[in-house]
TIVEX-182683 format. One line per field, with one value per residue (C-alpha): x, y, z; chain; residue in one letter. Coordinates in pm, 1 decimal. Each point is the difference from the previous one (the first is absolute). Layout:
TIVEX-182683
u: [X,...] $
v: [Y,...] $
w: [Z,...] $
mol: [A,...] $
type: [A,...] $
//
This chain:
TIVEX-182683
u: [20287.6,-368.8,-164.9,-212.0,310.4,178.1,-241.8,-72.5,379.2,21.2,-309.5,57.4,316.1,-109.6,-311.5,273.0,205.4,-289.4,-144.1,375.6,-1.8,-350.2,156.7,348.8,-162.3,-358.9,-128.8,31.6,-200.3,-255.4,267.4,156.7,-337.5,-93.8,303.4,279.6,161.1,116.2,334.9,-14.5,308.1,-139.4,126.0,-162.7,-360.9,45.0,-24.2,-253.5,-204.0,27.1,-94.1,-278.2,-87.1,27.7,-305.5,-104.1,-175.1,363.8,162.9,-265.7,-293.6,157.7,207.0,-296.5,-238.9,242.4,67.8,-386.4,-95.1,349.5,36.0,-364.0,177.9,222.1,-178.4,52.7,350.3,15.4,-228.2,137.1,388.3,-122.4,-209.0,313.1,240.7,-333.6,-16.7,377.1,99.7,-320.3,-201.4,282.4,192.3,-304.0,-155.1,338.3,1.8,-310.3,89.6,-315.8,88.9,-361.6,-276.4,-231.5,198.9,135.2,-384.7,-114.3,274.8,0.2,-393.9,9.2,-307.6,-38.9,-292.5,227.6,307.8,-315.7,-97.4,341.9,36.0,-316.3,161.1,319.0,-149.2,-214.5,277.3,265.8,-259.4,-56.2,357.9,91.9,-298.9,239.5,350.9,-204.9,-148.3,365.7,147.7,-291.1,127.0,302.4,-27.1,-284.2,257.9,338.0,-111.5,-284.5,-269.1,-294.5,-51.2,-184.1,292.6,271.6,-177.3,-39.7,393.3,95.0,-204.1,132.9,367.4,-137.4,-153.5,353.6,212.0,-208.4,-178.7,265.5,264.1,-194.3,95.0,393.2,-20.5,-194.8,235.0,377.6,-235.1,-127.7,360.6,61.0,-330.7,126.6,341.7,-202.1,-288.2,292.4,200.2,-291.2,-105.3,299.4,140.4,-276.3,3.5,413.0,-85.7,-245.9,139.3,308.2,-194.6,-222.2,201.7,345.6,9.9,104.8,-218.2,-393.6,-90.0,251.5,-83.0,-326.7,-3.4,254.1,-14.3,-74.9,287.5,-154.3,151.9,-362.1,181.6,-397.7,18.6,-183.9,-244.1,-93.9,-20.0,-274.5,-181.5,-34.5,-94.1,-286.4,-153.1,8.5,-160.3,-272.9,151.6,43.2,362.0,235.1,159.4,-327.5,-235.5,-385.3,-97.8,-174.2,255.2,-233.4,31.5,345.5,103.7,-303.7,168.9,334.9,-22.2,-245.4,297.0,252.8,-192.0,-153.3,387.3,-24.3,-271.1,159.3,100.9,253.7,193.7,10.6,68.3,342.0,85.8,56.5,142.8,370.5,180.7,-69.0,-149.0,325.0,47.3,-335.9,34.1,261.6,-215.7,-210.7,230.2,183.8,-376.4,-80.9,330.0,-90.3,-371.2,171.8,121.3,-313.1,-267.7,254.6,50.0,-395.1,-51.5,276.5,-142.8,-341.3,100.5,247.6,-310.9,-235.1,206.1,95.3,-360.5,-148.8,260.7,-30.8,-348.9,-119.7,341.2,222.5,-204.5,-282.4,-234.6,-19.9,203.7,-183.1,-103.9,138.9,337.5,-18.1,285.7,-26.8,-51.2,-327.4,-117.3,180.5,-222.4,-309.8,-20.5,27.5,-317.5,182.3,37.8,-281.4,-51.3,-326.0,11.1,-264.7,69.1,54.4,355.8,211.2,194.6,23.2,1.4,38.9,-115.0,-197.1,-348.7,-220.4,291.8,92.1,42.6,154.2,-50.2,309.2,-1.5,224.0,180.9,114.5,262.2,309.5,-25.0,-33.3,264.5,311.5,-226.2,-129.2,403.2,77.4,272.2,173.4,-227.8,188.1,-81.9,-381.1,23.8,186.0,-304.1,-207.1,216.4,-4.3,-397.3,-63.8,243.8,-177.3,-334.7,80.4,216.0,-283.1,-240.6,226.8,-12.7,-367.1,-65.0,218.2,-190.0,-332.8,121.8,141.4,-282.3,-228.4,259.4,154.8,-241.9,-343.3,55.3,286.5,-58.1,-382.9,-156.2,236.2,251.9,135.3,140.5,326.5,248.3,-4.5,-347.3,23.7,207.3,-211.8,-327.6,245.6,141.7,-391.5,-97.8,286.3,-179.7,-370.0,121.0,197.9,-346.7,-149.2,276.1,12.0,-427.2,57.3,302.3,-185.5,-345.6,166.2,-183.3,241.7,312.2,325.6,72.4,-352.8,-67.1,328.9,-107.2,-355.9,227.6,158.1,-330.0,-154.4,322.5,-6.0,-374.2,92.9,325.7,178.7,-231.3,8.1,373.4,74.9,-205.9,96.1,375.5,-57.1,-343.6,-19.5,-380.8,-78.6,-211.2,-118.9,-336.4,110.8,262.7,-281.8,-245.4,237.6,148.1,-380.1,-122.1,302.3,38.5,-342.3,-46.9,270.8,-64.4,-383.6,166.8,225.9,-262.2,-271.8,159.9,217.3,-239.6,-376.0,-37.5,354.8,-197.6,-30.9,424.7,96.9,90.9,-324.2,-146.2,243.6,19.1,151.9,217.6,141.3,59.4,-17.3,318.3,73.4,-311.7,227.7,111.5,-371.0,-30.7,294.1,-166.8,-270.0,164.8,183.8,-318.4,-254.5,302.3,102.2,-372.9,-81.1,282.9,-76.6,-306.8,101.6,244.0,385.5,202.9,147.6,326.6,221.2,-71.1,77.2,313.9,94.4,-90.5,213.5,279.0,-37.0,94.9,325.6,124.3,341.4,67.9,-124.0,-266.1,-56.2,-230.0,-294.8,-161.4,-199.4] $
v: [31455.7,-100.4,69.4,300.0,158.1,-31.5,101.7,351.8,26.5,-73.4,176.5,328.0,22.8,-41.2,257.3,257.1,-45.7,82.6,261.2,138.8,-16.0,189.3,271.9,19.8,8.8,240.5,158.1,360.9,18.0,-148.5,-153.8,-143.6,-128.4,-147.7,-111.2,47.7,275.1,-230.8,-53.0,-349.1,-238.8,-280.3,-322.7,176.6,83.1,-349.4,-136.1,231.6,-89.7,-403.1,129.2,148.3,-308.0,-249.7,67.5,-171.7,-238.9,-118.8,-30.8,-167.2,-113.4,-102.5,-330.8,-74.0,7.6,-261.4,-197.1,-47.5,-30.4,-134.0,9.3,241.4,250.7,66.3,234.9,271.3,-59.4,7.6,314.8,209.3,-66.0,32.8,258.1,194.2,-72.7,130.1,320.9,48.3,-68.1,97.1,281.2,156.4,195.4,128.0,175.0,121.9,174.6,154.1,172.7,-66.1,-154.1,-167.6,-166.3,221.5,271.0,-151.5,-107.4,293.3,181.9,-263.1,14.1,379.8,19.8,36.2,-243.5,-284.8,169.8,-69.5,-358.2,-102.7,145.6,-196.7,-298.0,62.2,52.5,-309.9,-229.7,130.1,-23.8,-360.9,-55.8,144.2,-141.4,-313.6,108.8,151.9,-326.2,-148.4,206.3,-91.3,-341.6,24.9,231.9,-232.4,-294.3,140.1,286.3,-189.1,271.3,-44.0,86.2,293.5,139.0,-89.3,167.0,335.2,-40.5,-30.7,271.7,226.9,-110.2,81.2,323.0,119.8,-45.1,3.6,358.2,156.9,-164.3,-53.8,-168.7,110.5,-160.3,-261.3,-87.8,-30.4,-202.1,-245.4,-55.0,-108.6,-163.7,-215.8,-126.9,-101.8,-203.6,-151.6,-91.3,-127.7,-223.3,-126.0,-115.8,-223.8,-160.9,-86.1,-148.0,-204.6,-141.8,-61.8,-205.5,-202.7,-31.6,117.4,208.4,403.6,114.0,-15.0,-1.5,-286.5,-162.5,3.3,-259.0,-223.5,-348.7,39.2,-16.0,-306.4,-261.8,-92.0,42.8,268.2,241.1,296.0,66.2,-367.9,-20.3,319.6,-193.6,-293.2,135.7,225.7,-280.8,-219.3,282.7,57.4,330.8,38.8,-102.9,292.0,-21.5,-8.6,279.1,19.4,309.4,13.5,151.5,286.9,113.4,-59.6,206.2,322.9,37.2,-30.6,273.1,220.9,-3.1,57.1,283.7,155.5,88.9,231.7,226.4,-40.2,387.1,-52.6,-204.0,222.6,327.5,-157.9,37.6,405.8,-13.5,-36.1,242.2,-115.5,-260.7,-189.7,-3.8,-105.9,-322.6,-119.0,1.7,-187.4,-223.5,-37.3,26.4,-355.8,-117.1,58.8,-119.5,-375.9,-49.2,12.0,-149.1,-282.8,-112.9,11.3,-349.7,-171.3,152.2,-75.8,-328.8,-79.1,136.5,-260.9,-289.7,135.4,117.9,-308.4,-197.6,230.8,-93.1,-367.3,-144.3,-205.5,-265.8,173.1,-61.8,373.9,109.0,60.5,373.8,33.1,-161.2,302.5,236.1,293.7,213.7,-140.8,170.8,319.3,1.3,-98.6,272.9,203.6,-192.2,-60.2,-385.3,-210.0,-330.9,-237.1,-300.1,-191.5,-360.4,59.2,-128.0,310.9,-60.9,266.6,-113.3,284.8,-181.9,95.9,-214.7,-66.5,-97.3,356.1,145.8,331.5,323.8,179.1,338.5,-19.4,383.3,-158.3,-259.2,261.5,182.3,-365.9,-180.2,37.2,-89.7,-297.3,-128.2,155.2,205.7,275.6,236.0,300.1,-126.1,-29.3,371.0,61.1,-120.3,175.2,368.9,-104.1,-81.8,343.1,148.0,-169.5,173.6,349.8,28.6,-36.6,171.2,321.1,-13.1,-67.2,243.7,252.2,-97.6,129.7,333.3,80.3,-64.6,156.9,332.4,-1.4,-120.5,102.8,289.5,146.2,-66.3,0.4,134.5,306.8,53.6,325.5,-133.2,27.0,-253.9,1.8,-38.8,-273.8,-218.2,126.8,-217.0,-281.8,-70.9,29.7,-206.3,-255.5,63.2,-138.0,-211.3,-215.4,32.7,-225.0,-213.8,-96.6,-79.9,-208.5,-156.4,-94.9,-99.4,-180.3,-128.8,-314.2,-172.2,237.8,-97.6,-87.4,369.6,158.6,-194.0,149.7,316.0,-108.7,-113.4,345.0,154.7,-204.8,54.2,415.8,84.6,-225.4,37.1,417.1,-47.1,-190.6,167.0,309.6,-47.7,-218.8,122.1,365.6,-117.6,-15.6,305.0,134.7,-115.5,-392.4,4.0,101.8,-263.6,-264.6,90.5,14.6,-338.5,-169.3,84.7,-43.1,-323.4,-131.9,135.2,-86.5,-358.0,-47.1,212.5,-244.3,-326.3,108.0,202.3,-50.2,-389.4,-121.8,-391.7,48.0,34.8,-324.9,-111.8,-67.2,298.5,249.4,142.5,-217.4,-140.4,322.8,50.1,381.6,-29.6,-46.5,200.7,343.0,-141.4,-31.5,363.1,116.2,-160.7,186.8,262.6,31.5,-104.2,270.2,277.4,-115.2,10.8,295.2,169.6,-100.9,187.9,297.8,246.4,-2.7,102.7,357.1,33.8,110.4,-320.7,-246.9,192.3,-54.7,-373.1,-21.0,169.3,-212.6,-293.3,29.7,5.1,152.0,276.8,129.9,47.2,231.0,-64.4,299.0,121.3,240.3] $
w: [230.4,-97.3,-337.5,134.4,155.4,-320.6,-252.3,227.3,-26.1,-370.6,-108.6,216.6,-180.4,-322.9,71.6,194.5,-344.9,-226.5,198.6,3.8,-355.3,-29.5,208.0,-239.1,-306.1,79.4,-301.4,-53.7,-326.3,-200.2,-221.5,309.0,106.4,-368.4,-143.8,268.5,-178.0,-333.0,185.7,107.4,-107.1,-243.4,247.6,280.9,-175.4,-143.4,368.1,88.0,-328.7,121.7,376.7,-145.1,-206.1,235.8,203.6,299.5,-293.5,-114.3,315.3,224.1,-221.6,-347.9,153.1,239.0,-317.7,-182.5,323.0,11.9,-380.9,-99.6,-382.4,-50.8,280.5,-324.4,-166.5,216.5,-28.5,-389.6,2.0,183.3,-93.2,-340.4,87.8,116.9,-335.1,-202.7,219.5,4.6,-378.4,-208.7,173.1,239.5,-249.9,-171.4,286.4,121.6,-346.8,44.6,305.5,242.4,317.4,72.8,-166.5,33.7,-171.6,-272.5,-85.1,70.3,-230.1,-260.7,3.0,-25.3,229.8,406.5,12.9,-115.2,281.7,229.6,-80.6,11.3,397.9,52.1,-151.4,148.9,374.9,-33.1,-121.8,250.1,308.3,-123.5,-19.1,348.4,169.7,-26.6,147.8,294.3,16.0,13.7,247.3,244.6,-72.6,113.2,278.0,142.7,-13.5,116.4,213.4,128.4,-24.5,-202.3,-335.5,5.5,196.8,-217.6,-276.6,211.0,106.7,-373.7,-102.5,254.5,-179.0,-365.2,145.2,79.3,-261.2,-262.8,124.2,93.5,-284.7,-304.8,-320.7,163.9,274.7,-83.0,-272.9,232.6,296.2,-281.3,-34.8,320.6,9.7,-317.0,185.9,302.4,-170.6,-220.9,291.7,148.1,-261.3,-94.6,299.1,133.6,-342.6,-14.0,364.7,-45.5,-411.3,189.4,321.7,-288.1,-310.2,108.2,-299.5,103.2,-299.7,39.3,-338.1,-41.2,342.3,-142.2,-245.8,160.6,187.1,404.3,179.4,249.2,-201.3,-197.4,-344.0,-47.1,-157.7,239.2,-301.9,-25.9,365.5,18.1,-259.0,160.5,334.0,-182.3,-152.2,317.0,173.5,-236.6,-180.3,-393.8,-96.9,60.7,-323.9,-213.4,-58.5,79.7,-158.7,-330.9,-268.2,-65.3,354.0,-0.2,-294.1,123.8,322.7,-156.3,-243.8,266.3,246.2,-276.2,-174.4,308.1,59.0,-270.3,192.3,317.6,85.6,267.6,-203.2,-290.8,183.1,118.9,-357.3,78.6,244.3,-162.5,-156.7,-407.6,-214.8,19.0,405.8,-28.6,-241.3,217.0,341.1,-185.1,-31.5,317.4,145.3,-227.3,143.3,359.9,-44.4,-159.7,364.1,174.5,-315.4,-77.6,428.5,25.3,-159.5,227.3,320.1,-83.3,-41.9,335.7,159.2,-135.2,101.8,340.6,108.1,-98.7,200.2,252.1,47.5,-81.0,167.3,-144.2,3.1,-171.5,247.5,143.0,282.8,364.1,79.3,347.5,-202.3,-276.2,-115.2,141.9,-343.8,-3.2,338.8,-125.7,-251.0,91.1,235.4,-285.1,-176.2,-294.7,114.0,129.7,168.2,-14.9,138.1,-263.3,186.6,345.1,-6.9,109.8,-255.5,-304.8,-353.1,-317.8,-338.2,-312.1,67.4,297.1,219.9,24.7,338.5,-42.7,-179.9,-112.0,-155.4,-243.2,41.6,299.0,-217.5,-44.4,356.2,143.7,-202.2,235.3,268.0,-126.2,-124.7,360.7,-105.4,271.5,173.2,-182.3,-357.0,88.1,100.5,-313.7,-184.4,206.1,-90.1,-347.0,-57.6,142.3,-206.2,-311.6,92.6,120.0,-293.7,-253.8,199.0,12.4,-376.3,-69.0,237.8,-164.6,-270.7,119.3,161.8,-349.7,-231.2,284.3,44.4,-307.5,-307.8,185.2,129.5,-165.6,-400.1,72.2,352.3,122.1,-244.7,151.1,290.3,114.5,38.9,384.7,-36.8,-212.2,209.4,304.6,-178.5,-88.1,370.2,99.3,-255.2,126.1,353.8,-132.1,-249.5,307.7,223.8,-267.6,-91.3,357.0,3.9,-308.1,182.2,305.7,-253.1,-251.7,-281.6,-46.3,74.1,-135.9,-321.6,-103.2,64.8,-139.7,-330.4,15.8,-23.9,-302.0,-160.5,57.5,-122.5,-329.3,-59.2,0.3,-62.0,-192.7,-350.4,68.3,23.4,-303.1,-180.3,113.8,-160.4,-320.8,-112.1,-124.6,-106.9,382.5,103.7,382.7,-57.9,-40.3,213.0,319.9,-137.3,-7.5,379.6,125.0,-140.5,24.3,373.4,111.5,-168.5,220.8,276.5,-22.2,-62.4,295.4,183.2,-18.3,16.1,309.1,178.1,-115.1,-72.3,103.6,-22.9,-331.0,-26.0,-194.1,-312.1,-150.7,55.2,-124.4,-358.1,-241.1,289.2,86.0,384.2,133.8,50.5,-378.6,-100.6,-39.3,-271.2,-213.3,137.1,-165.6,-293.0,24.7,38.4,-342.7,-145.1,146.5,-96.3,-306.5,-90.9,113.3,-146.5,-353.1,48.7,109.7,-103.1,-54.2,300.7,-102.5,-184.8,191.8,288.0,-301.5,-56.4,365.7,-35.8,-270.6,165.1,313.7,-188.7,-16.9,384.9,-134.3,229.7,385.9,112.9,291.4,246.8,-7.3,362.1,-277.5] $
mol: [A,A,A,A,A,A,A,A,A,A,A,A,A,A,A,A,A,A,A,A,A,A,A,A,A,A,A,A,A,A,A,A,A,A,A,A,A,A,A,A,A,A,A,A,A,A,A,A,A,A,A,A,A,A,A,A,A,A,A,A,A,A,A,A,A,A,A,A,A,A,A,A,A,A,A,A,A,A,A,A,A,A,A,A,A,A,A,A,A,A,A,A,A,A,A,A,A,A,A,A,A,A,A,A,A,A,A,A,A,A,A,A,A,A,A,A,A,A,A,A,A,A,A,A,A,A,A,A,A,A,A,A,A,A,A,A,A,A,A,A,A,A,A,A,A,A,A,A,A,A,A,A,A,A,A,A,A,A,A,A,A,A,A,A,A,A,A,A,A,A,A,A,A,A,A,A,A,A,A,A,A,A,A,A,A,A,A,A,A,A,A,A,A,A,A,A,A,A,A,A,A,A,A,A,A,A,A,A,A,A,A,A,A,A,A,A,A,A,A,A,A,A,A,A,A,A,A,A,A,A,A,A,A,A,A,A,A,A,A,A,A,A,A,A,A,A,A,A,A,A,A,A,A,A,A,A,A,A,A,A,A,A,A,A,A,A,A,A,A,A,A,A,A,A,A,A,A,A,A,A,A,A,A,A,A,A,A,A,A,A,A,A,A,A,A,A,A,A,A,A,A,A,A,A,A,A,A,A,A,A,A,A,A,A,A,A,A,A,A,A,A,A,A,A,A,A,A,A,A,A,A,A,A,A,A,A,A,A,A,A,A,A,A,A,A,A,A,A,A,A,A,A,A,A,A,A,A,A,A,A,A,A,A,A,A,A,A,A,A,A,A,A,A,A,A,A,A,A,A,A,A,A,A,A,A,A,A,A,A,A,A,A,A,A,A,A,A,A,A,A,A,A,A,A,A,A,A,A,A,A,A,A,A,A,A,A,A,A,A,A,A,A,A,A,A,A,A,A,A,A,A,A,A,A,A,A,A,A,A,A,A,A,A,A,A,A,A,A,A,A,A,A,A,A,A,A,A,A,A,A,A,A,A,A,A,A,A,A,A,A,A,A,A,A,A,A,A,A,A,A,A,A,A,A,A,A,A,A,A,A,A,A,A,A,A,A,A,A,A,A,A,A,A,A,A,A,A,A,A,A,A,A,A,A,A,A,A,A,A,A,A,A,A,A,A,A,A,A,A,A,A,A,A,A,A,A,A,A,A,A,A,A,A,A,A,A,A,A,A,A,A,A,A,A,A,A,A,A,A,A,A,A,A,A,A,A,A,A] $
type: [X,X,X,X,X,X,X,X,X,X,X,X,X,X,X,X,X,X,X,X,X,X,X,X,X,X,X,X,X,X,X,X,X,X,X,X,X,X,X,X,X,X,X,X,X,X,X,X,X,X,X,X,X,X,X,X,X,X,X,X,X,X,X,X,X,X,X,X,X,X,X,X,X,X,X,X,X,X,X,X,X,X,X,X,X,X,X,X,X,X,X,X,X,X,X,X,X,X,X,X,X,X,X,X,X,X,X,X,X,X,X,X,X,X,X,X,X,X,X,X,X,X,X,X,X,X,X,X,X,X,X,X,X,X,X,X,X,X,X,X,X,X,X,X,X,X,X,X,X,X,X,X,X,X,X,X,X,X,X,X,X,X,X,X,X,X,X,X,X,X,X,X,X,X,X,X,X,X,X,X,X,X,X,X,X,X,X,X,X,X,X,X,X,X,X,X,X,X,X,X,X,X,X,X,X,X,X,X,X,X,X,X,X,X,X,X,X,X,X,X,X,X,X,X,X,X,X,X,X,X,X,X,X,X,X,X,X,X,X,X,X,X,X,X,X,X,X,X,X,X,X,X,X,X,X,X,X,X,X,X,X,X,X,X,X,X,X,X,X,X,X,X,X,X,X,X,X,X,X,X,X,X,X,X,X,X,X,X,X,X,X,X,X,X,X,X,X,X,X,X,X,X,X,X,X,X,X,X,X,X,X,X,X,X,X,X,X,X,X,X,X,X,X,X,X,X,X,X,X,X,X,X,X,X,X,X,X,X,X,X,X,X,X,X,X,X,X,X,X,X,X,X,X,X,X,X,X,X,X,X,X,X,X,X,X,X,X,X,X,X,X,X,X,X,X,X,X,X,X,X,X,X,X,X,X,X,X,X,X,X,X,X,X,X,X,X,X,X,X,X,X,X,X,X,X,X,X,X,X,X,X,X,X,X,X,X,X,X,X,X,X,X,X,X,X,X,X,X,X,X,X,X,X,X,X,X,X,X,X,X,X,X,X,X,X,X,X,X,X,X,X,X,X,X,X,X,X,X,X,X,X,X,X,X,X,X,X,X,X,X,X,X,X,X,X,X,X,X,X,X,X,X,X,X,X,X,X,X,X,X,X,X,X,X,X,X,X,X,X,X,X,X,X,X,X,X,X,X,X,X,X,X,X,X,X,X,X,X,X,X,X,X,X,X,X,X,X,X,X,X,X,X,X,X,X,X,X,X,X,X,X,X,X,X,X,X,X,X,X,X,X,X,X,X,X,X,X,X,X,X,X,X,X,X,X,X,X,X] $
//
């Protein structure tokens, strides 16, 4: 059976289970729809929580950014794994205690004031449509590959798949399909790895396989053979970094503390039954994410060696186009792979100087990967299944996201706050509706590759929420009026940042022209900065937040005890 045959098969099935599961689990009520009902078992909102995590940005673009940058691709690795463990161990139990299952509300609460509930949505909708704007981009990926339509159509099919289940299912549904979703990306990155570790190292263990000797009989180590190969070829040293250590430690700490203002993560912290249940998904979720984050570097790297084989020869001298693999025709009729023949030879060559004949994007590196070590037709369509599975999951919880601050925070604490609570969930499932319209635009118009745009996300996330958060809980000093300044200029600073440098004058994106060193995608980091400086500031100038909020802050401390998730 051929690869298209297969991946219909495998895909259908996994998009017949999920819509099954939409169906099963359809929320009656708002608290279905926000929180699914605070009933979910900690192992299984663990798995959901990782699902949710493990965008399209971890599955397809995170090993295909280290496969290409080698040791600099590591800093999206460190930041958001630590990014996670900061989320899950210092800021989780706090919120839970405080009872608000968004963002917006627990600013908005904590803030006593409706004008900070209403920068936060702003925030919130900006960050998440950032966010999004990259799984969309992913599925289209995919689909283009595997189901060999283009990617403009993949990104309509996957938005028609969102649209279902998580319209119809909300935060319920969306929660027992992103546990599926988790076993099927798992499975599908796991396998491919143990195959090819055993074919190159003969170790069953990728991480292990990883820094062995090859199994040819060289006595190289696979590391040492990478590094020798990128050097030849006219690439930095795998092993050795490039980046300035500025930039390295900015986008580090922007990834890890943009996790603190990412709203779909935190709202899977209500959706368990008490504070306890929900320390423990934390932890099996940390647990689950290890066996994705820790593979990434191995795959990356089998990838590296076997592309690069793949394509100059053995001999290094290039290998003939008519005399190609076939992954690279599958792929350049996607446009993700190109082909110029520079000397007239017919012959392709892929290097790191003038030599260079091809153009590889590099989301392509995971999806490709059992391709290029040409493993079985059925574990390319795995791959396939479990890439999709990666996006849709974190766009059905971005997107959640949205609907609720929109339906929810906007107009119910501030807009219309008599209506019902059909009515309520009637704006959220259209909100769902509008918010998908645009995810899929930004999916099909994307303003970079995956994971450079997920960690734009995380820089505008950082640059708003993180300081209003922190401060929120340890600062009874911080007052409404510092909080908003320090969301507003931290925010737009970024995104005037990434804004300009991506979009107005993207020539003038290097090294020597950025602030102090600072790349946009580090720059969240300054903005957070900024942030704590423009509130802090402004604070001390203005008065005291009222008693009875610095109270609350006190009492919020202590994350002894429940706390139940409010729809009010």
């Amino acid at each position: 059976m051929d690869i298209q045959t297969l991946t219909f098969l495998i895909v259908g099935a996994t998009f017949a289970l999920y819509i099954g599961i939409a169906i099963w689990a359809r929320a009656g009520s708002t608290n279905d729809f926000y929180v699914a009902g605070g009933g979910v078992h900690p192992v299984a909102n663990g798995m959901a929580t990782a699902a949710d995590w493990m965008s399209a940005a971890s599955f397809i673009s995170m090993a295909g950014l280290i496969s290409f940058m080698g040791y600099d691709g590591a800093v999206y690795l460190m930041g958001w794994t630590g990014g996670y463990v900061l989320l899950a161990l210092c800021l989780a139990p706090y919120l839970r205690k405080f009872g608000k299952f968004t963002v917006p509300a627990f600013i908005g609460d904590r803030y006593y004031s409706n004008t900070a509930r209403t920068v936060a949505v702003i925030c919130a909708v900006f960050v998440c449509f950032t966010y999004v704007a990259g799984q969309m981009r992913g599925v289209g990926v995919v689909f283009s590959r595997f189901l060999e339509v283009d990617i403009t159509s993949g990104v309509i099919i996957g938005m028609a798949i969102v649209f279902f289940y998580a319209v119809l299912g909300g935060m319920k549904g969306i929660t027992y399909t992103q546990v599926a979703q988790y076993c099927v990306l798992i499975c599908a990155y796991l396998v491919p790895a143990i195959f090819i570790s055993i074919m190159m190292t003969g170790h069953v263990i990728p991480q292990i396989g990883f820094g062995s000797e090859l199994n040819d009989g060289s006595g190289t180590y696979l590391l040492d053979k990478l590094d020798g190969l990128s050097t030849e070829l006219g690439f930095a040293e795998y092993t050795s970094g490039t980046k300035s250590t500025i930039d390295v430690f900015f986008i580090t700490a922007a990834l890890m503390v943009g996790t603190a203002g990412l709203p779909h993560v935190i709202v899977r912290f209500f959706t368990v039954p008490r504070v306890r249940d929900a320390r423990k998904s934390a932890g099996w979720a940390l647990l689950f994410i290890a066996l994705l984050y820790t593979t990434a570097p191995a795959i990356a790297t089998f990838a590296r060696v076997n592309m690069i084989d793949t394509i100059n020869g053995p001999d290094a001298q290039g290998t003939a186009y008519e005399e190609a693999p076939s992954w690279i025709g599958n792929w350049e009729n996607t446009g993700l792979i190109s082909w110029e023949d520079k000397n007239g030879d017919g012959r392709m060559f892929y290097s790191g100087d003038e030599r260079n004949e091809m153009k590889i994007d590099r989301d392509i590196m995971v999806l490709a990967n059992p391709e290029i070590a040409g493993l079985p037709a059925w574990v390319i369509a795995l791959v396939a299944a479990g890439g999709i599975a990666a996006a849709l999951s974190t766009s059905a919880g971005l997107l959640l996201v949205i609907s609720t601050s929109i339906s929810h925070d906007l107009l119910k604490r501030n807009l219309m706050p008599h209506i019902t609570d059909r009515q309520e969930l009637r704006y959220a499932r259209i909100a769902s509706a509008v918010a998908i319209c645009i995810a899929g635009y930004l999916g099909i118009n994307p303003p970079g590759f995956v994971a450079q745009v997920v960690a734009f996300a995380f820089g505008l996330a950082a640059s708003s929420f993180f300081p209003a958060i922190i401060l929120g809980i340890f600062s009874k000093r911080m007052n409404k009026e510092g909080a908003i300044a320090g969301m507003i200029s931290g925010i737009t600073f970024t995104a005037a940042y990434i804004i300009y440098f991506k979009f107005i004058d993207p020539a003038a994106n290097t090294a020597e022209n950025w602030w102090f060193g600072i790349s946009p995608e580090g720059i969240g980091t300054l903005g957070m900065l900024l942030n704590f400086a423009v509130a802090t500031g402004v604070a001390r100038f203005t008065s005291e937040a009222p008693r009875d909020v610095q109270e609350m802050v006190a009492h919020i401390r202590f994350p002894k005890g429940a706390g139940e998730a409010s729809a009010h």
